[in-house]
N, C-alpha and C positions, 0 to 999 in steps of 0.2 A: 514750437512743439507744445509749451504749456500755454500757446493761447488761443491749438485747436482741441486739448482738451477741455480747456476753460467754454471753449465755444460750443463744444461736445456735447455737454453737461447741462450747458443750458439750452441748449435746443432738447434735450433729455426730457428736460424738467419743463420745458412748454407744453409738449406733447404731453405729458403727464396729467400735467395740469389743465389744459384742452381736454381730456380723456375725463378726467375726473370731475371737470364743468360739466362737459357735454351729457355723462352719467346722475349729475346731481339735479339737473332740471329738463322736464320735460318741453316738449314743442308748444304741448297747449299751455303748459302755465307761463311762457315767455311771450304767447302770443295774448294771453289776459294780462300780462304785465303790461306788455304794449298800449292794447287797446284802454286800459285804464290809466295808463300816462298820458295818453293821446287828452282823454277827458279832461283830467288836471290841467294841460297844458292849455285846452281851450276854453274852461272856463275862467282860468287868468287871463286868457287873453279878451274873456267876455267884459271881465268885471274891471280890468286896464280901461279898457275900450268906453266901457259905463262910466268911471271915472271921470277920464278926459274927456268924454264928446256931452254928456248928462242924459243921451237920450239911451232908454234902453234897448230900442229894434235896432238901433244902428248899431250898438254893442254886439245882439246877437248876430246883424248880418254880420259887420266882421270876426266875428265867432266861427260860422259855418262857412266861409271863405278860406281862414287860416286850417281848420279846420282840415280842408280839402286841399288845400296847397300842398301844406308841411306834410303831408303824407304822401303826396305823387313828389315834390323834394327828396322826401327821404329815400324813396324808392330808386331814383336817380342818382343820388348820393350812395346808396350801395353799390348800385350797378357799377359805378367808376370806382370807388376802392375794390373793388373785387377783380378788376384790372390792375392795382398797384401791387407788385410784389415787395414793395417793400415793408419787412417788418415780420413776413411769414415764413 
Protein backbone atom coordinates (compact mmCIF):
# COMPACT_ATOMS: atom_id res chain seq x y z
CA UNK A 1 0.00 0.00 0.00
CA UNK A 2 2.83 2.57 0.90
CA UNK A 3 4.59 1.66 -2.28
CA UNK A 4 1.67 2.35 -4.62
CA UNK A 5 1.38 5.43 -2.98
CA UNK A 6 5.00 6.19 -3.13
CA UNK A 7 4.54 5.15 -6.85
CA UNK A 8 1.41 7.42 -7.01
CA UNK A 9 3.28 10.49 -6.09
CA UNK A 10 5.86 9.98 -8.36
CA UNK A 11 4.22 9.41 -11.44
CA UNK A 12 2.23 12.77 -10.00
CA UNK A 13 5.20 14.65 -9.87
CA UNK A 14 6.48 13.34 -13.61
CA UNK A 15 3.57 14.46 -15.14
CA UNK A 16 3.96 17.74 -13.38
CA UNK A 17 7.17 18.15 -14.19
CA UNK A 18 6.46 17.11 -17.99
CA UNK A 19 3.71 19.68 -17.81
CA UNK A 20 5.85 22.25 -16.56
CA UNK A 21 8.96 21.37 -19.11
CA UNK A 22 6.59 21.28 -21.89
CA UNK A 23 5.04 24.93 -20.65
CA UNK A 24 8.57 26.50 -20.12
CA UNK A 25 10.04 25.86 -23.68
CA UNK A 26 8.79 26.26 -26.87
CA UNK A 27 9.02 23.98 -30.13
CA UNK A 28 10.99 26.54 -32.02
CA UNK A 29 13.43 27.26 -29.33
CA UNK A 30 14.25 23.40 -28.87
CA UNK A 31 14.43 23.08 -32.48
CA UNK A 32 17.24 26.16 -32.44
CA UNK A 33 18.78 24.30 -29.54
CA UNK A 34 19.00 21.52 -31.87
CA UNK A 35 20.09 22.75 -34.83
CA UNK A 36 22.83 24.73 -33.08
CA UNK A 37 24.12 21.54 -31.17
CA UNK A 38 24.07 19.88 -34.28
CA UNK A 39 26.68 22.81 -35.44
CA UNK A 40 28.94 22.51 -32.26
CA UNK A 41 28.89 18.93 -32.66
CA UNK A 42 30.24 19.07 -36.39
CA UNK A 43 32.56 21.38 -36.16
CA UNK A 44 34.37 19.32 -33.38
CA UNK A 45 34.10 16.69 -35.50
CA UNK A 46 35.62 19.20 -38.45
CA UNK A 47 38.57 20.39 -36.28
CA UNK A 48 39.08 16.28 -34.61
CA UNK A 49 39.14 15.45 -38.20
CA UNK A 50 41.86 18.45 -39.22
CA UNK A 51 43.85 17.47 -36.39
CA UNK A 52 44.36 13.85 -37.21
CA UNK A 53 44.37 13.61 -40.93
CA UNK A 54 46.31 17.54 -41.39
CA UNK A 55 44.29 18.07 -44.40
CA UNK A 56 41.56 20.40 -44.26
CA UNK A 57 38.88 19.26 -47.27
CA UNK A 58 39.10 15.91 -45.72
CA UNK A 59 38.25 17.46 -42.32
CA UNK A 60 35.28 19.21 -43.95
CA UNK A 61 34.10 16.20 -45.95
CA UNK A 62 33.90 14.27 -43.00
CA UNK A 63 32.25 17.25 -41.36
CA UNK A 64 29.29 17.04 -43.81
CA UNK A 65 29.16 13.34 -43.75
CA UNK A 66 28.69 13.11 -39.87
CA UNK A 67 26.99 15.77 -40.38
CA UNK A 68 24.15 13.88 -42.28
CA UNK A 69 24.47 10.73 -40.67
CA UNK A 70 24.15 11.67 -36.94
CA UNK A 71 20.88 13.21 -37.85
CA UNK A 72 19.09 10.37 -39.98
CA UNK A 73 20.82 8.32 -36.61
CA UNK A 74 19.01 10.18 -34.43
CA UNK A 75 15.94 10.15 -36.10
CA UNK A 76 15.91 6.36 -35.99
CA UNK A 77 17.02 6.46 -32.46
CA UNK A 78 13.79 8.17 -31.71
CA UNK A 79 11.72 6.29 -33.78
CA UNK A 80 12.63 3.04 -31.63
CA UNK A 81 12.60 4.62 -28.01
CA UNK A 82 9.23 5.84 -28.73
CA UNK A 83 8.43 2.20 -29.07
CA UNK A 84 10.13 1.36 -25.55
CA UNK A 85 7.62 1.81 -22.78
CA UNK A 86 9.90 1.54 -20.47
CA UNK A 87 10.38 4.49 -18.21
CA UNK A 88 6.95 6.37 -19.15
Amino acid sequence: MILDQVLTARETNEKVSYKKDANSEKAVRSIAKSISWRIVGTIDTVLISWVVTGALTLAFSIGAIELVTKMVLYFFHERIWNTIKWGR
